[in-house]
C-alpha positions as CSV (number, residue, x, y, z in Angstrom):
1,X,122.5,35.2,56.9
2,X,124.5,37.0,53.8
3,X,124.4,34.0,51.8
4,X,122.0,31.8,52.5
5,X,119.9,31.2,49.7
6,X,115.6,32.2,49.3
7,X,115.0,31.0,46.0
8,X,115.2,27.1,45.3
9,X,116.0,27.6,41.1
10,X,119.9,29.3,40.7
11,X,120.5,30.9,37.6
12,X,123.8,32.5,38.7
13,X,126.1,29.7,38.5
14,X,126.4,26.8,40.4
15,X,125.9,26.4,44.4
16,X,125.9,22.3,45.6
17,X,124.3,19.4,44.0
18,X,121.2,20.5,46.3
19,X,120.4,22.7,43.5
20,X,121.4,20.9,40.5
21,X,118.9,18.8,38.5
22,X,120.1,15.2,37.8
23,X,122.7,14.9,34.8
24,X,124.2,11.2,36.5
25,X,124.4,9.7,34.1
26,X,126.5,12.4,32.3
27,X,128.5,13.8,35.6
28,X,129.5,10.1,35.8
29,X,130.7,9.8,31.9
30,X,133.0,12.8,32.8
31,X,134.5,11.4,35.9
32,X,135.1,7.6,34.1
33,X,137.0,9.5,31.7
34,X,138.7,11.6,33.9
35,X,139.4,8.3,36.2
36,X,140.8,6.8,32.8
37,X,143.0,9.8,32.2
38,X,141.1,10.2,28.9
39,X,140.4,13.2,27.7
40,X,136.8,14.6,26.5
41,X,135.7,17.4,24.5
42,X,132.3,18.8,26.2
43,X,129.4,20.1,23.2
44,X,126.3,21.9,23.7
45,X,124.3,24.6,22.9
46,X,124.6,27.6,24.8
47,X,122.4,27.9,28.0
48,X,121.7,23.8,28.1
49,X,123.9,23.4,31.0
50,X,127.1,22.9,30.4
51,X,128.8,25.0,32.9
52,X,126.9,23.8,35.5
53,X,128.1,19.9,34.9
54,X,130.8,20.9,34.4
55,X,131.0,22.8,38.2
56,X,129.3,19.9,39.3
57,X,131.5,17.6,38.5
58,X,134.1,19.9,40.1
59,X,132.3,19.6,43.1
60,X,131.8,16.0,42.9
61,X,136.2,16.1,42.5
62,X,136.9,18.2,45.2
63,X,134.8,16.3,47.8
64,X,135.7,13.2,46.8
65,X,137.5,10.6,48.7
66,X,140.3,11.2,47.3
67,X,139.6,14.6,46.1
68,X,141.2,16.4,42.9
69,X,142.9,19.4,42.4
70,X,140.7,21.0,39.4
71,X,142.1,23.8,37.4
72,X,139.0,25.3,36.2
73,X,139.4,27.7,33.3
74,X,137.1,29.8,31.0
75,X,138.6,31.0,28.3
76,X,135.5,33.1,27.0
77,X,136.6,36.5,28.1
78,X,140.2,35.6,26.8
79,X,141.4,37.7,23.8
80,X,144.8,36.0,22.9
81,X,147.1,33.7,24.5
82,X,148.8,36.2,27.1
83,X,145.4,36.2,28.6
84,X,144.9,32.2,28.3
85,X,148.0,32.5,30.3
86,X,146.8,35.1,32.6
87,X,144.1,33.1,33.2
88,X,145.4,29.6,33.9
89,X,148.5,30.9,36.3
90,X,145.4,32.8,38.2
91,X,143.4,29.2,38.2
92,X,146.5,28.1,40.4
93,X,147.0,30.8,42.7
94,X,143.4,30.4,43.7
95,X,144.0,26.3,44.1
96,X,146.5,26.7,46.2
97,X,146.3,30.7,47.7
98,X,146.4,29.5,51.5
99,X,150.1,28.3,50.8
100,X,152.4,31.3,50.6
101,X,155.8,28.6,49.5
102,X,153.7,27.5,46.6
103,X,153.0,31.3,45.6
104,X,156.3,32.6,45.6
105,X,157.0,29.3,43.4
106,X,154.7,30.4,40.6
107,X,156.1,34.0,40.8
108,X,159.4,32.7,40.8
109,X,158.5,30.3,37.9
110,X,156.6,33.1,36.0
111,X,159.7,35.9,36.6
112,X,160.4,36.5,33.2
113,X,156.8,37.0,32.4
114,X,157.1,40.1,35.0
115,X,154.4,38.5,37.1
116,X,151.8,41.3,39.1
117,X,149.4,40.1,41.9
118,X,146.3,41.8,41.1
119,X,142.5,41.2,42.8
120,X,139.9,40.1,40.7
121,X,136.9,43.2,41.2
122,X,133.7,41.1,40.8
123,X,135.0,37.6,42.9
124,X,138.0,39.3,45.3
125,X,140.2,36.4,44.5
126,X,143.9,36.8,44.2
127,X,144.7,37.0,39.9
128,X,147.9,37.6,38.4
129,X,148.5,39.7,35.2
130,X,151.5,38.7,33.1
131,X,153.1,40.3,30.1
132,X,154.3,37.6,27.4
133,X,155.7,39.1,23.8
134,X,155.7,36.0,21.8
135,X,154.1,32.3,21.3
136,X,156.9,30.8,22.9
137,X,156.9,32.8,25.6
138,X,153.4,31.5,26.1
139,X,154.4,27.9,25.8
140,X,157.0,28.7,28.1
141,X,154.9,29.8,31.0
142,X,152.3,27.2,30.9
143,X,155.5,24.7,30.6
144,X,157.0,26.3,34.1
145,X,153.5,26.5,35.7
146,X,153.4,22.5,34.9
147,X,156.4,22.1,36.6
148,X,154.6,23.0,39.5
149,X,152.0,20.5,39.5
150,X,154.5,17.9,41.6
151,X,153.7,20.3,44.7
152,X,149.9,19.6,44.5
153,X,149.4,16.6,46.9
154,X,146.3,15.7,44.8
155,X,145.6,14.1,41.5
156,X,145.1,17.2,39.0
157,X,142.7,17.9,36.0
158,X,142.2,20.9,34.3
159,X,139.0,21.9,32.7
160,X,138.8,24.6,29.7
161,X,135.8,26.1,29.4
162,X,134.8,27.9,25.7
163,X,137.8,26.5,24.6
164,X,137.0,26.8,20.7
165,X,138.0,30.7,21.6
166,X,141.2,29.5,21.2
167,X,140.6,29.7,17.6
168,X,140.1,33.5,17.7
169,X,143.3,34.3,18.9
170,X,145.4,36.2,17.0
171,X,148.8,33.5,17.5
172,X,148.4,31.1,14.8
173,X,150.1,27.9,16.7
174,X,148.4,28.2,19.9
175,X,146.6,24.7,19.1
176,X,149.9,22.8,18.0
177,X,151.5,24.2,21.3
178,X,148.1,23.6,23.3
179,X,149.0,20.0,21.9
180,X,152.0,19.4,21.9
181,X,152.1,20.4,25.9
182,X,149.3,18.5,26.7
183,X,150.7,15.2,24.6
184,X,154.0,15.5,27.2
185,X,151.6,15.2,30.4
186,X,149.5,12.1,29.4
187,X,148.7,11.4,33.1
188,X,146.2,15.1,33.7
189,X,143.4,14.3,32.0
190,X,142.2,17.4,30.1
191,X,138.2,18.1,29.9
192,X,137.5,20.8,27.1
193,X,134.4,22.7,26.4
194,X,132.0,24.8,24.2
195,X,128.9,25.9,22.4
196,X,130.4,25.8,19.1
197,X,130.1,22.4,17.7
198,X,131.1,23.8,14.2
199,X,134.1,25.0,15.9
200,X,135.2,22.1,17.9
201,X,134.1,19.4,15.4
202,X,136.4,21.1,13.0
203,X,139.2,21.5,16.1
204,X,139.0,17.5,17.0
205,X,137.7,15.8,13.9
206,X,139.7,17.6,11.4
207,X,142.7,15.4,10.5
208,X,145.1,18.4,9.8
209,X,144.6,20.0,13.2
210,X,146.7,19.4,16.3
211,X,143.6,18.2,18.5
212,X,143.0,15.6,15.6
213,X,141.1,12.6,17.2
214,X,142.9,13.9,20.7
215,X,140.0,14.0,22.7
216,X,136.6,12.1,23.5
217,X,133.6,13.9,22.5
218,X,130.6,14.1,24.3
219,X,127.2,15.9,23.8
220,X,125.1,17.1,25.7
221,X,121.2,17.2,25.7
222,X,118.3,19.0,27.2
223,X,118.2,17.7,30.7
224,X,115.2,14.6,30.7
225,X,111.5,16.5,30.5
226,X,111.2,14.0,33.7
227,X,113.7,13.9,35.6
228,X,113.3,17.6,35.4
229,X,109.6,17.5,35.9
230,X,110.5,15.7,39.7
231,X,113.5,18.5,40.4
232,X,110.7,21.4,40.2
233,X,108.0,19.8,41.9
234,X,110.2,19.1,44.5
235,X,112.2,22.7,44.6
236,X,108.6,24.2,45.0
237,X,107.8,21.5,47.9
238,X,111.0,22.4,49.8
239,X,109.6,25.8,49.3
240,X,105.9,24.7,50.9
241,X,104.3,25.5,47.2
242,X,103.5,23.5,45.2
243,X,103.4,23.7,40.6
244,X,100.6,22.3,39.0
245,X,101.8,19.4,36.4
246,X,100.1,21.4,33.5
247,X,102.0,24.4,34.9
248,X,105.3,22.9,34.1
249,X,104.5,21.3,31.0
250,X,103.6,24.7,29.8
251,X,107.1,26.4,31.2
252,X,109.2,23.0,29.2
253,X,107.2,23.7,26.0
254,X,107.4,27.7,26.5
255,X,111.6,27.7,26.8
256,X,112.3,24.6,24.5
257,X,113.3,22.8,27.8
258,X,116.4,24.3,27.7
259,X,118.2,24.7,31.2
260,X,118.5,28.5,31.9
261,X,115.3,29.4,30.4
262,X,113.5,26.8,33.2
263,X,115.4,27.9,35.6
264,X,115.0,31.5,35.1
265,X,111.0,30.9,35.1
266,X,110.5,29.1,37.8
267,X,112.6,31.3,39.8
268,X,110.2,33.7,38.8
269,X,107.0,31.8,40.1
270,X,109.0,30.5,43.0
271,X,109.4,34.4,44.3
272,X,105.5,34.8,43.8
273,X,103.3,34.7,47.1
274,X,101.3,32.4,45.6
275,X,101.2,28.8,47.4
276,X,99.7,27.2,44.5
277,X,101.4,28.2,40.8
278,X,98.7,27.3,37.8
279,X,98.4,28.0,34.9
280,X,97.6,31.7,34.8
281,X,100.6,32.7,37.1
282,X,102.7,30.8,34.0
283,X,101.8,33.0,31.3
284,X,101.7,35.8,33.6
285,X,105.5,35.7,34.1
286,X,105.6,34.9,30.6
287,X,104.2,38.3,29.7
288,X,106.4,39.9,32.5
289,X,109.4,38.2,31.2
290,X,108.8,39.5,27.8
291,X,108.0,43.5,29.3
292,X,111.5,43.0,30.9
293,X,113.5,42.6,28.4
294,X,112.1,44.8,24.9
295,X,114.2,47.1,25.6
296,X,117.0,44.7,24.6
297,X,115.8,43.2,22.3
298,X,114.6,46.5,20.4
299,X,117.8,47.7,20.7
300,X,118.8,44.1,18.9
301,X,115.9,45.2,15.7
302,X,118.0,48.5,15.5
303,X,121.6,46.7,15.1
304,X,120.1,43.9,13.0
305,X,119.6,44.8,9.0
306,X,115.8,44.9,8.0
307,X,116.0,41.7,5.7
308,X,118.0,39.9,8.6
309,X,115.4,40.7,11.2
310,X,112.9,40.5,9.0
311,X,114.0,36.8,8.5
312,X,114.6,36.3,12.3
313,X,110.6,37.1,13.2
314,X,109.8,34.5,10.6
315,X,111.8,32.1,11.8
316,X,110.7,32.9,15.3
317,X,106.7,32.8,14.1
318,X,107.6,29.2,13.0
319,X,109.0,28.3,16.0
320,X,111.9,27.3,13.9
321,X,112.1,26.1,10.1
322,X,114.1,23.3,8.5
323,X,114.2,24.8,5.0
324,X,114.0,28.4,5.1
325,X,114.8,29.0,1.7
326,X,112.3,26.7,0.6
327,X,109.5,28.9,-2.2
328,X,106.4,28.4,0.6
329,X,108.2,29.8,3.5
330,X,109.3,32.8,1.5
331,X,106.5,33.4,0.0
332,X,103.9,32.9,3.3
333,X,106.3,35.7,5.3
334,X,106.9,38.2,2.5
335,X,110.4,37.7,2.3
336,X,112.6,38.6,-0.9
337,X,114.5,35.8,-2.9
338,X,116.0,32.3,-1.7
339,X,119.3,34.0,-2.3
340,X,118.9,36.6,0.0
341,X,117.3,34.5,2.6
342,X,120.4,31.9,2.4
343,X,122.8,35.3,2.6
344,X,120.8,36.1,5.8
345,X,120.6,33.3,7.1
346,X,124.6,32.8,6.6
347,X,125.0,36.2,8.6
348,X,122.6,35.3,11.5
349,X,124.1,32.0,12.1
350,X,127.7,33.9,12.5
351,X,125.8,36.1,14.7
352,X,124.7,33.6,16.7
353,X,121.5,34.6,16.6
354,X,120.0,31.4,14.8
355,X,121.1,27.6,15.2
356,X,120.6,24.7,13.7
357,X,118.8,22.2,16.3
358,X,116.7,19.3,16.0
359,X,116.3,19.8,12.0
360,X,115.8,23.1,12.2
361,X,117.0,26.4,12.7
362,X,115.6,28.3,15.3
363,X,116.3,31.7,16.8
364,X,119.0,30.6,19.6
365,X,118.0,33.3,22.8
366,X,114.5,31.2,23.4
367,X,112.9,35.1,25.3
368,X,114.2,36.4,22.0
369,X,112.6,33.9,19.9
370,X,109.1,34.4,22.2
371,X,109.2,38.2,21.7
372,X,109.2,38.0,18.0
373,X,106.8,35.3,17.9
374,X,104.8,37.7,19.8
375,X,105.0,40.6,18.0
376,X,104.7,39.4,14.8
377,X,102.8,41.3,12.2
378,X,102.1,43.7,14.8
């Protein structure tokens, strides 16, 4: 068949809770909340998960007994609040694209905004493309696509995903009217999301922002080392393989146990012919994983200044450092002056290509991290 799928570990995005690992205890914190009609602010690092509870939980809504309508939104690839817009009035036509009244409603709701059906390239779904001029315009639509909300049979939440990009737009208000249009539908729970706790500590703990103490906040952690260890070993049996127990502690200790790193090597083994995975077939796709990808992450040496990568491959030979401007760890990696390291370090962490974690700051792509590690002093 098309779709079925071969390969037991997913790192595209979610498929059904027969491919997700665990998180009950979390997925059911979310749906409490959304139960409540609380709302809760979602924070992890990148690539721990998040968008996959968060699609589980959508899943878990939809196929409920008495199922929700979920207006799922990321806001990553949005530049400004036209395209927040763009995005959310698209999230409905999708919900509800079988019912041609409830269609012409949004049009007719959005006619000002001189509303264009267009069809998303990578997913084929049906997307609409408006044209807004101001903030209040904005404020506006989303208040006329609420209006709509009476015509969806089903309790509604919405879910924003990377919503601290909301802080990058160039409209200055677009928390307070965020707020202020969320305050006047108390009843729709709102779940928000992202991999910027600087960002959305500041956005929900800060008492002169709109979002001040607005929202729940939840983190989110590395999935349990063994409640993860069961998910692979059983993957691999559905398979008929099996994964040594020393295989997999190697993998958790190899990618910092973080989700998409796991998956991403054990989808690797899992495609090997081998019946058995040990040991040597684990550092094996370690070395393969590391071929694949030099050529991205030489082109990252070439963007990145010589004293910042210079700093990132000792960072990475540490396998992360608490104080890196500290007189031993300058001088045992040849770097220049605690001043420049801290000016580095500033520049990497805007970057995003270091985080603080666990008391320490680490390089944040863990293959990254494991390719400077390995060629370091070479």
């Amino acid at each position: 068949m098309k779709d079925k799928i071969t390969n037991r570990f997913v790192t595209g995005g979610y498929v059904s809770p027969e491919y997700f690992c665990n998180r009950n205890d979390e997925s059911q914190r979310i749906l409490n909340a959304i139960s409540s009609r609380r709302n809760l602010t979602l924070i992890s690092l990148r690539r721990i998960g998040k968008t996959g509870l968060l699609k589980h939980v959508k899943y878990l809504l939809e196929h409920s007994e008495n199922p929700y309508a979920v207006i799922y939104v990321d806001l990553l690839p949005s530049m400004n609040g036209n395209e927040m817009l763009n995005l959310i009035s698209s999230s409905l036509i999708r919900l509800k694209k079988e019912e041609k009244n409830f269609f012409g409603k949004i049009l007719s709701a959005l006619a000002s905004m001189r509303p264009v059906l267009t069809i998303d390239s990578l997913t084929g779904e049906p997307a609409l493309e408006l044209k807004v001029d101001s903030s209040s315009g904005i404020q506006s639509g989303f208040d006329q696509l609420l209006k709509l909300i009476p015509d969806i049979k089903h309790n509604i939440v919405f879910i924003f995903d990377e919503f601290q990009q909301i802080s990058n737009y160039p409209e200055k208000n677009i928390e307070q009217m965020l707020r202020t249009i969320i305050q006047t539908h108390p009843l729709i729970p709102f779940i928000f999301s992202g991999s910027s706790r600087h960002m959305l500590e500041n956005m929900f703990l800060s008492a002169g922002r709109p979002f001040y103490q607005s929202s729940e906040l939840m983190y989110l952690d590395r999935i349990k080392e063994s409640d993860y260890r069961k998910f692979i070993t059983e993957q691999f049996l559905k398979g008929n393989k099996k994964i040594n127990s020393e295989a997999i502690t190697k993998i958790f200790e190899w990618t910092r146990l973080h989700t998409y790193y796991v998956q991403y090597i054990c989808s690797l083994l899992f495609e090997m012919n081998n019946k058995i995975v040990e040991l040597n077939h684990v550092s094996r796709i370690f070395h393969q994983v590391l071929c694949d990808f030099e050529p991205q992450f030489i082109t990252y040496r070439n963007l990145i200044p010589t004293h910042q990568f210079r700093l990132l491959q000792a960072i990475a030979a540490e396998d992360g450092v608490a104080h890196p401007t500290a007189g031993n760890f300058i001088t045992s990696h040849n770097l220049t002056s605690a001043s420049s390291v801290a000016t580095s370090l500033k520049a990497l962490q805007e970057k995003e290509m270091i985080v603080y974690d666990n008391n320490k700051w680490i390089v944040y792509d863990v293959f990254f991290s494991r390719w400077l590690e390995y060629n370091y002093g070479r």
